[in-house]
ROSE-4610 file (N, C-alpha, C; in Angstrom, 1 decimal, always signed):
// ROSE-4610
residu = [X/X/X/X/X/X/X/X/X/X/X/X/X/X/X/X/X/X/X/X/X/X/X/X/X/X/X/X/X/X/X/X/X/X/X/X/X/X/X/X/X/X/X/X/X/X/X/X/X/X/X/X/X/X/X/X/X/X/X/X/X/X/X/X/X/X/X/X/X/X/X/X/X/X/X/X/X/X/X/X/X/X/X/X/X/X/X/X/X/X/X/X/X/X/X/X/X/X/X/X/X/X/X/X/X/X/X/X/X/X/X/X/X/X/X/X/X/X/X/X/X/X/X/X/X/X/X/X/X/X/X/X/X/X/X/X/X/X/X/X/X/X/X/X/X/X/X/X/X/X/X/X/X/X/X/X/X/X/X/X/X/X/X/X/X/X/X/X/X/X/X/X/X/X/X/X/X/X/X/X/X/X/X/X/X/X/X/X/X/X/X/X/X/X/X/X/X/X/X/X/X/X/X/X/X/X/X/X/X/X/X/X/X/X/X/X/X/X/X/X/X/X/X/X/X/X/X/X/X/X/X/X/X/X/X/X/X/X/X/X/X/X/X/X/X/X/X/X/X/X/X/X/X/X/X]
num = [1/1/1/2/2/2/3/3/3/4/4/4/5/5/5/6/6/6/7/7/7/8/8/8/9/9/9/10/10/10/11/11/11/12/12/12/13/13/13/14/14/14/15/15/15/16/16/16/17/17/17/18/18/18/19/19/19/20/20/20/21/21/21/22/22/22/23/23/23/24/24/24/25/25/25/26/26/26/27/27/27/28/28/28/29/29/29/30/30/30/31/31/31/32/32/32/33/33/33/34/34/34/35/35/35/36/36/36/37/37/37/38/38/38/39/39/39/40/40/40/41/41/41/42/42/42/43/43/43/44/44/44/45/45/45/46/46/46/47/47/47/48/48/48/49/49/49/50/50/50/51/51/51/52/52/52/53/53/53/54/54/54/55/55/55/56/56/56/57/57/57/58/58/58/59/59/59/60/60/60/61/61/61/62/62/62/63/63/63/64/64/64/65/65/65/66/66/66/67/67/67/68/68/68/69/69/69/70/70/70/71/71/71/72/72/72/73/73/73/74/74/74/75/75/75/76/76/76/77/77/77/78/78/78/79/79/79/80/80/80/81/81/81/82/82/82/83/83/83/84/84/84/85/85/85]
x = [+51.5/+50.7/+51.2/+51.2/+52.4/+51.1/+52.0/+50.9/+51.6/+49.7/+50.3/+50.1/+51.1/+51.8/+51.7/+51.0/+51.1/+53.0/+53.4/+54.6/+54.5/+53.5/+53.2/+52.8/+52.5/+52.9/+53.6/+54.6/+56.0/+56.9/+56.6/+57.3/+56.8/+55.4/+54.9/+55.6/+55.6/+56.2/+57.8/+58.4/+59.7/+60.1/+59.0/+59.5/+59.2/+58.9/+58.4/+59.5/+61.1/+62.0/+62.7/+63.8/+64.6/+65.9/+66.5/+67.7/+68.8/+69.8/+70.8/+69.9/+69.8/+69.7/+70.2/+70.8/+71.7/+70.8/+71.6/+70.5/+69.9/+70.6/+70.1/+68.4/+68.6/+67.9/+66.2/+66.4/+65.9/+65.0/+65.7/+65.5/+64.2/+64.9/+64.1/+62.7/+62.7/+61.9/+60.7/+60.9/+60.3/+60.0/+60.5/+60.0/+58.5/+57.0/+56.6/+55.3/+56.4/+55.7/+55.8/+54.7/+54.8/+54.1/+54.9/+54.9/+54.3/+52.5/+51.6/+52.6/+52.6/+53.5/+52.1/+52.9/+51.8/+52.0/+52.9/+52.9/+53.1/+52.0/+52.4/+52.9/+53.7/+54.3/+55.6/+55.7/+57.5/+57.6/+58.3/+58.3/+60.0/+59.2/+60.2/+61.2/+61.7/+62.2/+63.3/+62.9/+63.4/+64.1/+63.2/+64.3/+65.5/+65.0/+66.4/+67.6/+67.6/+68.2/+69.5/+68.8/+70.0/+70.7/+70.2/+71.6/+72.6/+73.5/+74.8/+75.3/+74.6/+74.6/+74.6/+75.8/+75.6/+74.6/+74.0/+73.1/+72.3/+71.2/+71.0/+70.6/+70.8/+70.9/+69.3/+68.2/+67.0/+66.3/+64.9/+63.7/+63.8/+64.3/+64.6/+65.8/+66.8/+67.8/+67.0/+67.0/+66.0/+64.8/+64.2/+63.3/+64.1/+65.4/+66.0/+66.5/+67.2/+67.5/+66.6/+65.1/+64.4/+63.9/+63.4/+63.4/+64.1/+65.6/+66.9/+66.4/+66.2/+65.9/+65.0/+64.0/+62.6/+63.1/+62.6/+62.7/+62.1/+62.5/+61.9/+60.4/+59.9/+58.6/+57.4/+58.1/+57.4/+56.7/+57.3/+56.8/+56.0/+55.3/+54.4/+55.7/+54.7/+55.0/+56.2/+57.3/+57.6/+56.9/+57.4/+56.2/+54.3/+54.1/+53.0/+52.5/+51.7/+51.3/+50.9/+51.0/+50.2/+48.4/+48.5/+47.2/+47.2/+46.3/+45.9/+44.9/+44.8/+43.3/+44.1]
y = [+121.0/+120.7/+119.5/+119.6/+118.5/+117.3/+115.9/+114.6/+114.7/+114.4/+113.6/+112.1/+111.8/+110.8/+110.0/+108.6/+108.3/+108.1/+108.0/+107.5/+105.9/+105.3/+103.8/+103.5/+104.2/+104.3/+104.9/+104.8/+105.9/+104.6/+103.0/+101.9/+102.2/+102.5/+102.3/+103.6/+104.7/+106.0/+106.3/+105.7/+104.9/+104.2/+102.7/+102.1/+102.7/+103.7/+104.8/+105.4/+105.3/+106.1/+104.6/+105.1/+104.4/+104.0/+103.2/+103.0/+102.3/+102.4/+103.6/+105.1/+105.8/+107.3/+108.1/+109.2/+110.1/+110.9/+111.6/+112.0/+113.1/+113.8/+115.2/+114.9/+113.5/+113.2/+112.6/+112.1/+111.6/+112.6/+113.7/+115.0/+115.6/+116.0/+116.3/+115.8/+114.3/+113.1/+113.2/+113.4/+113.8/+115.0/+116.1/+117.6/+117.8/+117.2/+117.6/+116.4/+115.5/+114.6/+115.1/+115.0/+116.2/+114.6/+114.2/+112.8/+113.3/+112.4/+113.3/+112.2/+112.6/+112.1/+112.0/+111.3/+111.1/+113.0/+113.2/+114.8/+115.9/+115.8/+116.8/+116.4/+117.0/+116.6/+116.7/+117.0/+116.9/+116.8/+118.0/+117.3/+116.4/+115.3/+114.2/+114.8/+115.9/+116.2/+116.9/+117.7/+118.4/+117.4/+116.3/+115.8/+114.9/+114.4/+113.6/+114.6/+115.6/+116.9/+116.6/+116.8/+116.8/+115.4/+114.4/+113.5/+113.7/+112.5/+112.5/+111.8/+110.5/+109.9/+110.7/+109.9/+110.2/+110.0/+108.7/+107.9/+106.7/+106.5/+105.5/+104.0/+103.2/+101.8/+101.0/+101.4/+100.8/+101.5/+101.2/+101.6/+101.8/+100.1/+99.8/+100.9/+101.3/+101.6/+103.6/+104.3/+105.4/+105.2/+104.6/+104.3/+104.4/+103.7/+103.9/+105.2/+105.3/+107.2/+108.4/+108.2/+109.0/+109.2/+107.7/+107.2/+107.7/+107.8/+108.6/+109.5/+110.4/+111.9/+112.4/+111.8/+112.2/+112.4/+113.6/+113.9/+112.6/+112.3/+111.1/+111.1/+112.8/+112.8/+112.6/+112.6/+112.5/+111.3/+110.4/+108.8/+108.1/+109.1/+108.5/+108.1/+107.8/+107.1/+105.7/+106.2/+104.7/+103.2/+102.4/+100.7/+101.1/+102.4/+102.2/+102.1/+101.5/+101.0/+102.6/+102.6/+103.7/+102.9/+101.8/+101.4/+101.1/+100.6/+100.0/+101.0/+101.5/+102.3/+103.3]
z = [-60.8/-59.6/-58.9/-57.7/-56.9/-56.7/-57.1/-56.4/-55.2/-54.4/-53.0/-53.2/-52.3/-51.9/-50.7/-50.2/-49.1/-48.9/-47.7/-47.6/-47.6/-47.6/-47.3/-48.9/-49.7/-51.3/-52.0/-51.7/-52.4/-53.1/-53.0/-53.8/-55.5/-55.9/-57.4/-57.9/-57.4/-57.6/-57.9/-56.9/-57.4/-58.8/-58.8/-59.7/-61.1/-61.2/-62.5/-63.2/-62.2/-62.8/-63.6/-64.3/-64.9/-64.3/-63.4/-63.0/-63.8/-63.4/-62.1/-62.8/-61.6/-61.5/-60.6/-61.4/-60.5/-59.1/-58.8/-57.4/-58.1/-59.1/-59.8/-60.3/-61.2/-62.3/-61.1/-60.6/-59.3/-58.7/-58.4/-57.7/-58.4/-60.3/-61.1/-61.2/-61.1/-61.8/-60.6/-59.3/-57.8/-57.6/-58.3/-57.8/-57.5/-58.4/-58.1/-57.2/-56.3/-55.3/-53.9/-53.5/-51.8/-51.2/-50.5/-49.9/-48.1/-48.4/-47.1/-46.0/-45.0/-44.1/-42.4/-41.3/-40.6/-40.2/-39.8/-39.6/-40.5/-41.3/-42.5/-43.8/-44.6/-46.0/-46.3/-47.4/-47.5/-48.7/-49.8/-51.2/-51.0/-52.2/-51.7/-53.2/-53.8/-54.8/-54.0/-52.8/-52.0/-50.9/-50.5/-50.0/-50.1/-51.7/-52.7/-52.4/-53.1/-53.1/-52.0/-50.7/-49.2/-49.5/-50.4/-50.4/-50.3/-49.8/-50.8/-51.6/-51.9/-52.8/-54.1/-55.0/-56.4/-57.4/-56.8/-57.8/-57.1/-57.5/-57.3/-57.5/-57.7/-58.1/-58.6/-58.0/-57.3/-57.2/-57.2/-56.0/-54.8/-53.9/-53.1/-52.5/-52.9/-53.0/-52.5/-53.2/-53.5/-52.1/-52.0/-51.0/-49.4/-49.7/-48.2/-48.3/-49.1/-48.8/-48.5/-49.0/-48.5/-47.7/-46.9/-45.4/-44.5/-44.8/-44.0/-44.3/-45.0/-44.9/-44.4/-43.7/-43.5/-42.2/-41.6/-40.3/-39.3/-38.4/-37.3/-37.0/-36.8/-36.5/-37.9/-38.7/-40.0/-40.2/-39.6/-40.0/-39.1/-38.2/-36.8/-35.6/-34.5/-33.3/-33.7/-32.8/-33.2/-32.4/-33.7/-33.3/-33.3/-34.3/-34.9/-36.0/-36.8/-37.5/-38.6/-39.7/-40.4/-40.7/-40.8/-40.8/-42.2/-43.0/-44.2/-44.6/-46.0/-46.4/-47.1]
């Protein structure tokens, strides 16, 4: 059963894995996170996956790559806020 996911809480979900992690292990570790987005969702297992990174170093690190992957319209309006709550 997939967790949702705010994308404005996807840092505690992250720091859950064990690093360095490969993009495979990552991929696995995220399969069943469907990250709610302002337009919709996105399993974020599926979107590790389209990397090309080998691995990743970080949370931080993981966190920017899936940011790059998110379609543009996923993340709201640009210069708006998702809001607090």
């Amino acid at each position: 059963m997939p967790r949702d996911v705010k994308l404005s809480r996807l840092e505690p979900v992250l720091e859950e894995l064990d690093y360095p992690i490969s993009t495979a292990d990552a991929e696995r570790e995220c399969g069943d996170v469907r990250l709610v987005l302002a337009d919709g969702t996105e399993n974020m297992g599926e979107l590790i996956a389209q990397s090309n990174a080998d691995a990743f170093d970080s949370p931080d690190d993981l966190a920017s790559e899936v940011m790059n992957l998110l379609p543009q319209h996923a993340v709201g309006e640009p210069y708006q806020s998702e809001g607090e709550g």
